[in-house]
C-alpha positions as CSV (number, residue, x, y, z in Angstrom):
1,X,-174.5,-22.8,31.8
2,X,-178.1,-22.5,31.3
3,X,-179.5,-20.1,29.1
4,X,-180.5,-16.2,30.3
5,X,-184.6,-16.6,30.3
6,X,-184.3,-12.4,29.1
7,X,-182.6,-10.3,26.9
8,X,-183.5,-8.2,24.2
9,X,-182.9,-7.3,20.5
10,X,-183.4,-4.7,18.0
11,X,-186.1,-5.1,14.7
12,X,-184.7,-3.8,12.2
13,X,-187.3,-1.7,10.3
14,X,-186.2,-1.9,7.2
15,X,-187.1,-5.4,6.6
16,X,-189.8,-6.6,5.3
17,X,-188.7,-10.4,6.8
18,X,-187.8,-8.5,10.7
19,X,-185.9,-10.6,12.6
20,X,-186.1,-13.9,14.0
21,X,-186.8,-15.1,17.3
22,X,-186.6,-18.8,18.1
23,X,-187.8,-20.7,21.5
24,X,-184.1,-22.2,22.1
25,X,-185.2,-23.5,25.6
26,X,-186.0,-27.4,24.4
27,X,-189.8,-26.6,26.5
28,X,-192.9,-25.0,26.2
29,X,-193.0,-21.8,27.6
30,X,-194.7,-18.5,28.0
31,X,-192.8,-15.4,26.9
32,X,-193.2,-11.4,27.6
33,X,-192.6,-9.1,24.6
34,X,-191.9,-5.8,25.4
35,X,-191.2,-2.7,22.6
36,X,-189.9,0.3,22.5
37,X,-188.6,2.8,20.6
38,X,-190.3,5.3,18.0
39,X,-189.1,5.4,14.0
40,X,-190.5,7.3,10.5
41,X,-192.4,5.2,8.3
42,X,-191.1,8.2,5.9
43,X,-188.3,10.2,6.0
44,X,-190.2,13.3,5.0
45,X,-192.9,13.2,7.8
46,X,-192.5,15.4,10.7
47,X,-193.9,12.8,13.7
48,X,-193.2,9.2,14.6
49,X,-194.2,5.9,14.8
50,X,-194.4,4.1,18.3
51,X,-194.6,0.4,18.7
52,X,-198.7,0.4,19.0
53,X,-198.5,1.5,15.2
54,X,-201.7,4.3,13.8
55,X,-205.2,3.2,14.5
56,X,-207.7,3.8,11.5
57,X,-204.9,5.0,9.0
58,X,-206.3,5.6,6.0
59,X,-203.5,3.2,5.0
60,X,-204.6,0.1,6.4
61,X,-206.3,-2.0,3.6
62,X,-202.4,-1.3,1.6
63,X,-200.1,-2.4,5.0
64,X,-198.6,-6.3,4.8
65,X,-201.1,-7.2,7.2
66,X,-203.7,-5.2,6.2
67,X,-206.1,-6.8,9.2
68,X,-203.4,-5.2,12.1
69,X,-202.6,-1.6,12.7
70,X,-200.8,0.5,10.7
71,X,-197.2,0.5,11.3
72,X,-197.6,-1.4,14.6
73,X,-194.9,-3.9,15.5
74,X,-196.2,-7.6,15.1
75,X,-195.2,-10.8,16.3
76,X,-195.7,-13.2,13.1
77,X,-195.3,-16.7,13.2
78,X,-192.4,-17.5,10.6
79,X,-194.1,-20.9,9.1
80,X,-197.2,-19.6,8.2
81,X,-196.9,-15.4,8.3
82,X,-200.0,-15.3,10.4
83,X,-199.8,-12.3,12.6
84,X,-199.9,-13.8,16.7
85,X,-199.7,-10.4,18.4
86,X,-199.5,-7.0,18.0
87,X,-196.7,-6.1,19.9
88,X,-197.5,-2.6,21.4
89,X,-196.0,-2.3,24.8
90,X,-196.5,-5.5,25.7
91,X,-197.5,-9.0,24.5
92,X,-197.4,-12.3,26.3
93,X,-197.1,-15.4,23.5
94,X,-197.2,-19.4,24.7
95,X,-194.1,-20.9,22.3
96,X,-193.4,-24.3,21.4
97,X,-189.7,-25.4,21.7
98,X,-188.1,-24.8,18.3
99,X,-191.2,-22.4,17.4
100,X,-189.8,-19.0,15.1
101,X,-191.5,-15.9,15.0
102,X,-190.5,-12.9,13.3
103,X,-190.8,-9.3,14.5
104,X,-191.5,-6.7,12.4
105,X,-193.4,-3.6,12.0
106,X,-196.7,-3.4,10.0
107,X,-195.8,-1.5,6.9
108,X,-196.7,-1.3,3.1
109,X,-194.6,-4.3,1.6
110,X,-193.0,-1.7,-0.8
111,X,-191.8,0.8,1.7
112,X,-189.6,-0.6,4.3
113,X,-186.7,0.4,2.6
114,X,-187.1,4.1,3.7
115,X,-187.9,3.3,6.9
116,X,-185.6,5.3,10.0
117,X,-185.7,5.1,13.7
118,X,-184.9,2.5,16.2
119,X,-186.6,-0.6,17.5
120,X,-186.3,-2.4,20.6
121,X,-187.8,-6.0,21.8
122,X,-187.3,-6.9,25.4
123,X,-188.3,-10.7,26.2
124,X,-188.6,-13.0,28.9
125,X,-189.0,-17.0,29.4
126,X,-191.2,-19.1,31.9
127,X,-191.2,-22.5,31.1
128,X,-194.5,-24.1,31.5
């Protein structure tokens, strides 16, 4: 049977790798990113993350990527760690067949670890 060309998955936010995501389709195609879901960078704050992360934190210049916003999930390409999309709600990526990206929030690389909440990636595939 032919692969679905949807689904979805969850990031786990207490990795500083995220998760994989690989173009299994054998073509080029165009995929739709979707996230959702709302987690504490600490578990001592009283208000949440969402996927489109803090603009202007005064963390920014400490975060992984310190050029993307704070705690926003990213779409990062697995070969070379270059960020290819902030996430937010919604992100729409052109993949190669075998290409790997990883998902992942936007954190400081030593903090992951006390990271809590839930996050959700929808996709969806349209060969080219």
């Amino acid at each position: 049977p032919p692969a679905p060309s949807s689904g979805e998955f969850d990031v786990p936010l207490t990795s500083l790798e995220g998760i994989e995501f690989v173009n299994k389709f054998g073509k080029k195609g165009v995929f739709t990113f979707s996230a959702s879901g709302s987690w504490k960078a600490d578990p001592t704050w009283d208000w949440y993350c969402t996927p489109p992360g803090v603009p202007n934190s005064p963390y920014q210049k400490y975060m992984k990527y310190p050029n993307n916003t704070t705690f926003a999930v990213l779409a990062v390409n697995k070969q070379t760690d270059k960020v290819l999309a902030e996430v937010g709600s919604e992100a729409t990526l052109t993949l190669e067949p075998g290409q790997i990206l990883s998902f992942k929030v936007n954190d400081l690389p030593a903090c992951y670890g006390d990271n809590t909440g839930k996050m959700t990636i929808r996709w969806s595939f349209k060969p080219i």
